[in-house]
Backbone as ProteinMPNN parsed JSONL, in Angstrom:
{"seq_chain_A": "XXXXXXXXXXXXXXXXXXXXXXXXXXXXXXXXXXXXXXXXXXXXXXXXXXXXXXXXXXXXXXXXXXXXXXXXXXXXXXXXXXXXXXXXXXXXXXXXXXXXXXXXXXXXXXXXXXXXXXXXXXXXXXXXXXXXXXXXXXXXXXXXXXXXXXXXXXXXXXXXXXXXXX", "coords_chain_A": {"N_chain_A": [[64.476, 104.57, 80.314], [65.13, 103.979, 83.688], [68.602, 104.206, 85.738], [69.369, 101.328, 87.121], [70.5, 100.207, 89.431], [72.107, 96.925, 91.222], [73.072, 93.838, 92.824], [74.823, 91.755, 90.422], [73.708, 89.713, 88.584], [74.278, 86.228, 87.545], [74.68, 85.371, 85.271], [75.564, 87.628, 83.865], [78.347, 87.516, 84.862], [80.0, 87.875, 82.894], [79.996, 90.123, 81.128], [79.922, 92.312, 82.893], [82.845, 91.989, 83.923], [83.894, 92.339, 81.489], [83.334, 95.096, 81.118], [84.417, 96.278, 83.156], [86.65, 95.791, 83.098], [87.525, 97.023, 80.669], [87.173, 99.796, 81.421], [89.406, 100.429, 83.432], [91.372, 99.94, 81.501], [92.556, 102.496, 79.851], [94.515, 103.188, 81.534], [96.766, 101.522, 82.026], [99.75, 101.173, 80.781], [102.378, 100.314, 78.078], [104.298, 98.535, 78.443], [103.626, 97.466, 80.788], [102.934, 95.382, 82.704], [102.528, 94.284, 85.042], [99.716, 95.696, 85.351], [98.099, 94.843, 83.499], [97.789, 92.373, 84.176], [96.592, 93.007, 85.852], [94.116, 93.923, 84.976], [92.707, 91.336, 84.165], [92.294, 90.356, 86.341], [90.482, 91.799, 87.381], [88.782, 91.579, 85.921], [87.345, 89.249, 85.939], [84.989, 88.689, 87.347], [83.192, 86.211, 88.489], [84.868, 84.974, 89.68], [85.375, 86.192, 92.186], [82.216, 86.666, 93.387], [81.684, 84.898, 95.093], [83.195, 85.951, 97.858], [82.215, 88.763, 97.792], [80.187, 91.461, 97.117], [79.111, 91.958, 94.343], [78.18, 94.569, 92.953], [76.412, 96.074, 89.664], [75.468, 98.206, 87.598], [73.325, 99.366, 85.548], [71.54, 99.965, 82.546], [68.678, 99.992, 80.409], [69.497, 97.05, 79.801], [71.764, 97.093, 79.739], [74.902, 96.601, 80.677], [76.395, 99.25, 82.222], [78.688, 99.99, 84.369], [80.276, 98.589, 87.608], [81.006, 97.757, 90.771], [82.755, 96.638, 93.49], [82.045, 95.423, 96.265], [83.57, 94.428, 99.518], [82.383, 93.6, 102.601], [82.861, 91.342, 104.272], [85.07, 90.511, 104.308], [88.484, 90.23, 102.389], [88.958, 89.718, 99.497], [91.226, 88.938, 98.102], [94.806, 88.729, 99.122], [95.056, 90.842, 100.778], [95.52, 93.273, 103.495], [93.265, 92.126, 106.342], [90.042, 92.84, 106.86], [88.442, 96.041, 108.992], [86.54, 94.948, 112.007], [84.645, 97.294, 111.648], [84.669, 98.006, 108.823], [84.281, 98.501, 105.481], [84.351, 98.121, 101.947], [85.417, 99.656, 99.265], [85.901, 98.148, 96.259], [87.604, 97.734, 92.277], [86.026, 99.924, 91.1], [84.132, 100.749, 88.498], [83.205, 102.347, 85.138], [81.981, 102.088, 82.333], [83.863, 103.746, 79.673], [82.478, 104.998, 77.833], [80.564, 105.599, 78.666], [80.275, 107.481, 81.187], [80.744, 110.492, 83.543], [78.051, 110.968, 83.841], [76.697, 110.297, 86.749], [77.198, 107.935, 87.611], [78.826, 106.328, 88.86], [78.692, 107.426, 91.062], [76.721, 106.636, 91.55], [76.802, 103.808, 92.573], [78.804, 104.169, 94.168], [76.835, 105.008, 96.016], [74.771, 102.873, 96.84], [77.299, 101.394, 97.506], [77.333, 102.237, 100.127], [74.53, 102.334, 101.171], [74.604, 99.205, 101.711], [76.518, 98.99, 103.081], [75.77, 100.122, 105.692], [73.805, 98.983, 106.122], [74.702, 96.727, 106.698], [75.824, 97.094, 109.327], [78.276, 98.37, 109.354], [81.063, 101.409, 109.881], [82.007, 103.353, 108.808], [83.597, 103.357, 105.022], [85.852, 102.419, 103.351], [88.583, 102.975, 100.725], [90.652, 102.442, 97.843], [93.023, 104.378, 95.508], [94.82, 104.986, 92.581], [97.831, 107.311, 91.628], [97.395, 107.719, 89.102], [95.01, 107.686, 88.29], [93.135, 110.632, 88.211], [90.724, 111.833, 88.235], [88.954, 109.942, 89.503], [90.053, 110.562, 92.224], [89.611, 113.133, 92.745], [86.99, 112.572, 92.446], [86.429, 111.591, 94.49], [87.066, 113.174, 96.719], [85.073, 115.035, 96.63], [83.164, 113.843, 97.437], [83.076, 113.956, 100.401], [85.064, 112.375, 101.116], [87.854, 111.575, 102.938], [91.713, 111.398, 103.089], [94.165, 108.63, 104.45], [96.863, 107.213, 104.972], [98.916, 106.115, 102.932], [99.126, 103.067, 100.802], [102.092, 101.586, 100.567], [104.006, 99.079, 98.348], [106.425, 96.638, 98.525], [107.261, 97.178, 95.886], [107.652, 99.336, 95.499], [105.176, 100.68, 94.262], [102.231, 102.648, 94.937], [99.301, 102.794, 96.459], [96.934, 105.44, 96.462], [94.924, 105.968, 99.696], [91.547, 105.991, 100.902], [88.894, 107.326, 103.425], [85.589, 107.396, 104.299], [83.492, 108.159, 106.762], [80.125, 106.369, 107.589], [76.923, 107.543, 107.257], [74.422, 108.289, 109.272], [71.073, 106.932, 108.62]], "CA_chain_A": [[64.544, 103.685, 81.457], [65.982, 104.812, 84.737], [69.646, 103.397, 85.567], [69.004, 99.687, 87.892], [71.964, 99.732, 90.502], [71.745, 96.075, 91.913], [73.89, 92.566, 92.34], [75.678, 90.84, 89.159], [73.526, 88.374, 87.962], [75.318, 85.189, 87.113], [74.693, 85.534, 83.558], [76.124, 88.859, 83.168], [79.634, 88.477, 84.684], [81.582, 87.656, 82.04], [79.975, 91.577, 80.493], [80.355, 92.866, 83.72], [83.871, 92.071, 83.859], [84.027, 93.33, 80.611], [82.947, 96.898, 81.562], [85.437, 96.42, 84.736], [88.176, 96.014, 82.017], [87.172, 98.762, 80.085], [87.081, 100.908, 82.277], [90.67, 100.485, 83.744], [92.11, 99.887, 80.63], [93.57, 103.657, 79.993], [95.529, 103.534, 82.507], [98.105, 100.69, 81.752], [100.568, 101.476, 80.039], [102.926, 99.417, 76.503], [105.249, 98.28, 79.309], [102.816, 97.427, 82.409], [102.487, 93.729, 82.802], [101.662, 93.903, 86.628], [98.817, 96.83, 85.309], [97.753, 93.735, 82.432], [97.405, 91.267, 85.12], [95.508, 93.303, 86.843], [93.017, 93.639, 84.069], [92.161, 90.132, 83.838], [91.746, 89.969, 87.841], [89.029, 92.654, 87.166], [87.677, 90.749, 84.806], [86.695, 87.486, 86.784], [84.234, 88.645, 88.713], [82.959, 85.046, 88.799], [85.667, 84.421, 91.024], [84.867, 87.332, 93.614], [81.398, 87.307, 93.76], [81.945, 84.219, 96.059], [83.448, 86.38, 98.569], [82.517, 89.786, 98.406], [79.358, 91.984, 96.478], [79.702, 93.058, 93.174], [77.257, 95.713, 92.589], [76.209, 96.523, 88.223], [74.899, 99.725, 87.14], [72.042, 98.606, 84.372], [70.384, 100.991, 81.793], [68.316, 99.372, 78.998], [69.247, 95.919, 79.31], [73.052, 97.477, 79.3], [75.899, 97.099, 82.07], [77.374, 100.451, 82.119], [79.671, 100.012, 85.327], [80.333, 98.089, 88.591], [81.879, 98.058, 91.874], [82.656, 95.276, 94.367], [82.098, 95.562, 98.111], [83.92, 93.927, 100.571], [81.847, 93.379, 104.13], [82.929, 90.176, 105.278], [86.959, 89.337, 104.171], [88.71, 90.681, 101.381], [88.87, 88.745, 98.065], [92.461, 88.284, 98.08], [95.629, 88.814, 100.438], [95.314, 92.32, 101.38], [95.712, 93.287, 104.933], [92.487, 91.935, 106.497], [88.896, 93.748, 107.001], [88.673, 95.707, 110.42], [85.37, 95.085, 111.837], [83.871, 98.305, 111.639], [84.94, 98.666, 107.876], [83.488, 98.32, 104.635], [86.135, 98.599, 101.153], [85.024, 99.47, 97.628], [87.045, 97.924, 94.896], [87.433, 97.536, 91.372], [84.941, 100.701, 90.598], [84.881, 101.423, 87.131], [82.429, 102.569, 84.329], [82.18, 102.224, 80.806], [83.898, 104.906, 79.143], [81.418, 105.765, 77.02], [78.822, 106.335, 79.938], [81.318, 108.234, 82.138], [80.066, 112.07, 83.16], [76.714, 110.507, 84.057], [76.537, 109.871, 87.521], [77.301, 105.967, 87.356], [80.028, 105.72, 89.818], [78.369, 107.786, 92.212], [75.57, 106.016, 92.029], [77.386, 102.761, 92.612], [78.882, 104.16, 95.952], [76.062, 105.093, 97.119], [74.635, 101.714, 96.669], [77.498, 100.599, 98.828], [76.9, 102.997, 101.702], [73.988, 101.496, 101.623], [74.728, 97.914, 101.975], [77.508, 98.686, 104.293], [74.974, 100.362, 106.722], [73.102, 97.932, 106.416], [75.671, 95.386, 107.536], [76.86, 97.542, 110.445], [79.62, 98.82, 109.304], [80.927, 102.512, 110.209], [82.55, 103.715, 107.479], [83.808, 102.645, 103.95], [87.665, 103.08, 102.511], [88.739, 102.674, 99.02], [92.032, 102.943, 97.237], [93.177, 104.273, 94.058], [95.782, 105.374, 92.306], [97.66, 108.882, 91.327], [96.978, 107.889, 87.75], [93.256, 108.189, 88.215], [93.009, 111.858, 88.559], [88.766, 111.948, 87.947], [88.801, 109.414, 90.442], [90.555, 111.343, 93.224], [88.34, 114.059, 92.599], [84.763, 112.302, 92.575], [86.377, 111.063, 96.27], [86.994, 114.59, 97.441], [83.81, 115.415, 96.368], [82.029, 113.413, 97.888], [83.81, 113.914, 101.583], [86.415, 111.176, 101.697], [89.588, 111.513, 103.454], [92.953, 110.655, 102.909], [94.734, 108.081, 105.131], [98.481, 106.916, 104.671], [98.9, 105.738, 101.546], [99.513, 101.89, 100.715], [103.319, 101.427, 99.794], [104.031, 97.859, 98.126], [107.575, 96.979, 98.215], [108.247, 96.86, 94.466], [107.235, 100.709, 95.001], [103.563, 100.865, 93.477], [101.468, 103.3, 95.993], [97.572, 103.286, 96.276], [96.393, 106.239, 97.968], [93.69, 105.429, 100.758], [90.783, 106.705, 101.13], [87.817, 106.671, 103.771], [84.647, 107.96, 104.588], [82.446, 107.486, 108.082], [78.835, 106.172, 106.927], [76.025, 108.719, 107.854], [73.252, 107.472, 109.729], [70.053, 106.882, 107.661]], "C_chain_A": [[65.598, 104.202, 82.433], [67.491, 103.565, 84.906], [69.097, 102.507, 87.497], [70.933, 99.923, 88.803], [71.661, 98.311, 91.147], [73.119, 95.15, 91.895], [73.946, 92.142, 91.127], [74.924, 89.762, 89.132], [74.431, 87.165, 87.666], [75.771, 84.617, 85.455], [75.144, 86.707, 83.038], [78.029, 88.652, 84.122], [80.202, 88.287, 83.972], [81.026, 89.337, 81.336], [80.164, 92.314, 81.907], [81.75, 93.229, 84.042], [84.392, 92.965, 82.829], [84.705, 94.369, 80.715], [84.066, 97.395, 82.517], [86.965, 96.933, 83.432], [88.494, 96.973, 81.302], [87.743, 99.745, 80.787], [88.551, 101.206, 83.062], [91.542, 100.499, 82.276], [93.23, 101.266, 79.987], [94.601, 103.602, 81.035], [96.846, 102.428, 82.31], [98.633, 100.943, 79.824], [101.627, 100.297, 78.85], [103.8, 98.782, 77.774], [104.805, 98.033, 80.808], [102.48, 96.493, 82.79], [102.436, 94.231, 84.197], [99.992, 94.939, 86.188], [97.765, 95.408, 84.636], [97.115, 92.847, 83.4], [96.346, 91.82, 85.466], [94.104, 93.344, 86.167], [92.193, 92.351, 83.978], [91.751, 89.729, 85.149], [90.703, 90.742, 88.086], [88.074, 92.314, 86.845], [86.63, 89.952, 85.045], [85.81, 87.912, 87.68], [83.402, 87.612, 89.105], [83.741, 84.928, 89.906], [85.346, 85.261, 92.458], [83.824, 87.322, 94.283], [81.146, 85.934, 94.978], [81.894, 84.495, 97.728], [83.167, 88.204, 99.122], [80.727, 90.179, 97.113], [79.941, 92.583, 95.365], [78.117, 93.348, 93.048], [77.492, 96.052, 90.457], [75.35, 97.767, 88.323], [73.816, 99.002, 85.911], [71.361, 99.676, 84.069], [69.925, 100.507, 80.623], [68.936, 98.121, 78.737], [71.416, 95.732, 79.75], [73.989, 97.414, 80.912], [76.659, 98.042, 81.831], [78.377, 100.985, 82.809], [79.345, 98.91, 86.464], [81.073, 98.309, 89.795], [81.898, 96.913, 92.759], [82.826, 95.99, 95.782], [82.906, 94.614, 99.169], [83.448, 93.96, 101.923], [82.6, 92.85, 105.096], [84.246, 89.411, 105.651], [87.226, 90.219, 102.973], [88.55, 89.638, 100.344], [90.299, 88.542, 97.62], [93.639, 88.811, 99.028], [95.685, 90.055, 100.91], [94.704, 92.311, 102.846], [94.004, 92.661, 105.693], [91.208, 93.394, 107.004], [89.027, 94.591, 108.878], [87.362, 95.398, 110.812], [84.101, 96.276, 111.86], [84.039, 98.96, 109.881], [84.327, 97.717, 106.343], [84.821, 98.769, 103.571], [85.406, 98.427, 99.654], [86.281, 99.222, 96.842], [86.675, 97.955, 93.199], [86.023, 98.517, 90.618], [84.963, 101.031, 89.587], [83.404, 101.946, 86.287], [82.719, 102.754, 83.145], [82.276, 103.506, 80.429], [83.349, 105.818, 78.637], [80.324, 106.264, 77.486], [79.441, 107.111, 81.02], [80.264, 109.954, 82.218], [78.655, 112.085, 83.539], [76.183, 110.429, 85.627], [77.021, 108.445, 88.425], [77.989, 105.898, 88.89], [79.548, 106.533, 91.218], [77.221, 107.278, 92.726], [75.884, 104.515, 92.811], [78.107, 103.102, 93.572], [78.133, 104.326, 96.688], [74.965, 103.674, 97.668], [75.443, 100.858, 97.208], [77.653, 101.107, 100.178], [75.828, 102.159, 101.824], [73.754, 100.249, 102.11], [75.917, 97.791, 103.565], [76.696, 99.292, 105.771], [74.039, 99.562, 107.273], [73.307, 96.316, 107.079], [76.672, 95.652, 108.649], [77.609, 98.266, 110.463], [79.943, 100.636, 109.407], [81.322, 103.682, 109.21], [83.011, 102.69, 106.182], [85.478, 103.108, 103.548], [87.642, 102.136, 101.319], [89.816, 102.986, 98.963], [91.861, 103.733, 95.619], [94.463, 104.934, 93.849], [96.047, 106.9, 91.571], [97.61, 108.696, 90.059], [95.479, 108.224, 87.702], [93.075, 109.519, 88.644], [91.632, 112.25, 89.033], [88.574, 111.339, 89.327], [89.031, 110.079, 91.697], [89.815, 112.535, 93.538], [86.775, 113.877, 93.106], [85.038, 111.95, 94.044], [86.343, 112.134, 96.849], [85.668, 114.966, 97.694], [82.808, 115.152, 97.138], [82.268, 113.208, 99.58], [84.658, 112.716, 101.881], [87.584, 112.034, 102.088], [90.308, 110.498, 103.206], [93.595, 110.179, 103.381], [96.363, 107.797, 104.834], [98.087, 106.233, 103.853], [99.682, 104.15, 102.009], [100.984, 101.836, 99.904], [103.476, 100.009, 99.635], [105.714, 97.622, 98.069], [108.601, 97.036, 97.134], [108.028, 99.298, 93.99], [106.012, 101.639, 94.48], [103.025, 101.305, 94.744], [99.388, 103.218, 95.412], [97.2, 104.246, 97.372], [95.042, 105.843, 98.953], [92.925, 106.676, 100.832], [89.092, 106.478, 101.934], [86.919, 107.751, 104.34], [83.704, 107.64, 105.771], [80.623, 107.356, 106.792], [77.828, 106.961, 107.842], [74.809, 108.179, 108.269], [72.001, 107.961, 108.505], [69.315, 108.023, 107.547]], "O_chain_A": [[66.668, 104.721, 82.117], [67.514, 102.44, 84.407], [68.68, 102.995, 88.548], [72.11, 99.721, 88.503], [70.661, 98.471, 91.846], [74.093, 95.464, 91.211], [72.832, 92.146, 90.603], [75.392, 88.749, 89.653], [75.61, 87.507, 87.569], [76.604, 83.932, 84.862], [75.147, 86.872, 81.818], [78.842, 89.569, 83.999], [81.381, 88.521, 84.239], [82.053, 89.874, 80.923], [80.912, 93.262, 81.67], [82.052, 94.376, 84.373], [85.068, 93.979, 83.002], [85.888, 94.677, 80.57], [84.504, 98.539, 82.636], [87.734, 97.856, 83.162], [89.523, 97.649, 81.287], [88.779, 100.372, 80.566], [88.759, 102.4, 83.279], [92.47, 101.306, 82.222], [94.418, 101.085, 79.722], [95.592, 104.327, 80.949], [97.966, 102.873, 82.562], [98.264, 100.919, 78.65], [101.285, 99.142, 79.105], [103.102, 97.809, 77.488], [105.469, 98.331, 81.8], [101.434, 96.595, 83.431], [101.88, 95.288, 83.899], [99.089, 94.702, 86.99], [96.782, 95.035, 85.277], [95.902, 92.641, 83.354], [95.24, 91.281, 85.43], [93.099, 92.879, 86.706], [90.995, 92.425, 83.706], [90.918, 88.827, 85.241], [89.947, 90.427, 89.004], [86.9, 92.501, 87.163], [85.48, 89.901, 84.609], [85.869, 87.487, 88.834], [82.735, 87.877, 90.106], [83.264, 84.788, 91.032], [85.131, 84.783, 93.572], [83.827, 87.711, 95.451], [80.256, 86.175, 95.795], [81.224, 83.93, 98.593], [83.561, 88.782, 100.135], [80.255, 89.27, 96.43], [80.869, 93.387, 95.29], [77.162, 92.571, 93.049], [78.624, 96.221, 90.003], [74.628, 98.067, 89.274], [73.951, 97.797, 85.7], [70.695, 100.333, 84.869], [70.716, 100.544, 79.681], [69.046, 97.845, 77.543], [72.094, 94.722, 79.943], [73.744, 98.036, 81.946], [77.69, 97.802, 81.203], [78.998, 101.987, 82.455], [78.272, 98.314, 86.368], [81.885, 99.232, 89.726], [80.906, 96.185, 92.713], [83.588, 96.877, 96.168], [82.029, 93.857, 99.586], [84.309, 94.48, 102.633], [82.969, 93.293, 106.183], [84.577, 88.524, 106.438], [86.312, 90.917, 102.535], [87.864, 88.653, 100.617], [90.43, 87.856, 96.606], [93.145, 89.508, 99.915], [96.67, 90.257, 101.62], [93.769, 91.639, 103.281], [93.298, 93.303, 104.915], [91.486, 94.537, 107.364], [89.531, 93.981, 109.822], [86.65, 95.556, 109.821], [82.903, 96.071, 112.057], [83.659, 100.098, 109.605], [84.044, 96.52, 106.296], [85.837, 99.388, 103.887], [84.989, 97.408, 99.102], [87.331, 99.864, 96.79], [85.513, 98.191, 92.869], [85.212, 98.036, 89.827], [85.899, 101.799, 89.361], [82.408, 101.887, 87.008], [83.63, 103.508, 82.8], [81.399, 104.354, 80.591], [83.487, 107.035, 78.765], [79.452, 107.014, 77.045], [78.625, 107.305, 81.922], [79.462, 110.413, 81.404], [78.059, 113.162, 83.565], [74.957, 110.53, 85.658], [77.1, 108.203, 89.63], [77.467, 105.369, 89.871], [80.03, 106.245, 92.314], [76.766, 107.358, 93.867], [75.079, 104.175, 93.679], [78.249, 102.082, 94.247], [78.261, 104.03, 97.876], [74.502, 103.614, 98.807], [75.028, 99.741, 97.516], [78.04, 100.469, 101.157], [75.993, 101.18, 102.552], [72.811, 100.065, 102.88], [76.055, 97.023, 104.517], [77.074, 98.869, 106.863], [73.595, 99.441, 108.414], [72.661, 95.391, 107.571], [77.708, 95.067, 108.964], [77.823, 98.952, 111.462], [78.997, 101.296, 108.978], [80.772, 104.774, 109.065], [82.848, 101.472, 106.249], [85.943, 104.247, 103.571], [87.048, 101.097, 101.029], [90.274, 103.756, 99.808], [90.91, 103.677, 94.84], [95.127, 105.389, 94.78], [95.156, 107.596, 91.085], [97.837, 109.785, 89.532], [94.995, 109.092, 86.976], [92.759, 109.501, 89.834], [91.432, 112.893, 90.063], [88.114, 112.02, 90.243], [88.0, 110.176, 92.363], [89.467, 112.789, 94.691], [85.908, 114.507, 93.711], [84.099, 111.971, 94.84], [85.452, 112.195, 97.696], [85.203, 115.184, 98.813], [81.855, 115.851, 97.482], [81.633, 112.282, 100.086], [84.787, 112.255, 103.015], [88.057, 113.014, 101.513], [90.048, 109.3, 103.097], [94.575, 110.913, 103.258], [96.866, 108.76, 104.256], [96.981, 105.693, 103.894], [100.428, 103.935, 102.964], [100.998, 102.034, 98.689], [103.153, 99.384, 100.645], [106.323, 98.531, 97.506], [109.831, 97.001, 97.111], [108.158, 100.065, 93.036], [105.93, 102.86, 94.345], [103.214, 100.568, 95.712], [98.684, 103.495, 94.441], [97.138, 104.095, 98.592], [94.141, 105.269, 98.341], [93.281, 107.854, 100.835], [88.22, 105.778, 101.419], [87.352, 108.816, 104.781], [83.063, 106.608, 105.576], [80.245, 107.945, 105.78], [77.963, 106.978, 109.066], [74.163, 107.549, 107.432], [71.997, 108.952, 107.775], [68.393, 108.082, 106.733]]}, "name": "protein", "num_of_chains": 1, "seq": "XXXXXXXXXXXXXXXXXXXXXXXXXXXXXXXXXXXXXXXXXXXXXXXXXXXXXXXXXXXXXXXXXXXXXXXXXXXXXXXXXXXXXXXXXXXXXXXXXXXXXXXXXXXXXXXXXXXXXXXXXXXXXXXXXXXXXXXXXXXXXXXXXXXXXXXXXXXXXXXXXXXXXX"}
């Protein structure tokens, strides 16, 4: 069965979240309670899908990753949307399906939506712990903007891409 990129059912997010959790989970560290938190705000994608698209990956019945879109507002206090911009968050994929495609399939799935809602480009963050990550963005022509400094010190690098006409 081919892999199903679509919207989060309402019966799958609590495994959706899951997968979200998963999938970040290497990266926090014995000593990372703001990293911890963040896990469990991954998690909820009940609460998000309110405000923003969460996109599932689906093979055999199976959620093997997700990604959330932002169009219309963000999903919590970060600087607001501009209107020409589109913002992938929370992209992740089950470890065990990693190497596959997943996550590229799952941006391209929000190029599409964001073209479809106008918008001119897409930006994303992530961090210099995600190495893979930083990579699959290169890859795929993103650029690097000024990086997000928080003032406890925590950086997310930025990253955005113009959307390519159809």
């Amino acid at each position: 069965m081919a892999l199903e990129i679509r919207p989060v059912l309402p019966e799958e997010h609590e495994e959706a979240g899951r997968v979200a959790a998963l999938a970040y989970r290497e990266f926090v560290g014995a000593d990372d309670g703001a990293w911890k938190e963040y896990l469990q705000h991954i998690a909820d994608v009940e609460d998000r899908v309110g405000s923003a698209t969460v996109l599932v990956a689906v093979e055999n019945g199976r959620i093997l990753g997700s990604a959330t879109l932002e169009l219309d507002g963000r999903i919590d206090d970060d600087p607001p949307l501009h209107p020409h911009e589109a913002h992938i968050r929370m992209l992740g994929v089950d470890p065990q399906a990693r190497g596959r495609g997943i996550a590229r399939a799952l941006i391209d799935a929000c190029f599409v939506l964001s073209r479809k809602a106008g918008r001119a480009y897409v930006t994303l963050h992530t961090t210099e712990r995600m190495k893979a990550a930083q990579a699959m963005y290169r890859s795929l022509g993103f650029e690097r903007l000024e990086d997000r400094v928080f003032p406890d010190g925590f950086v997310l690098l930025t990253y955005r891409k113009a959307i390519p006409p159809a």
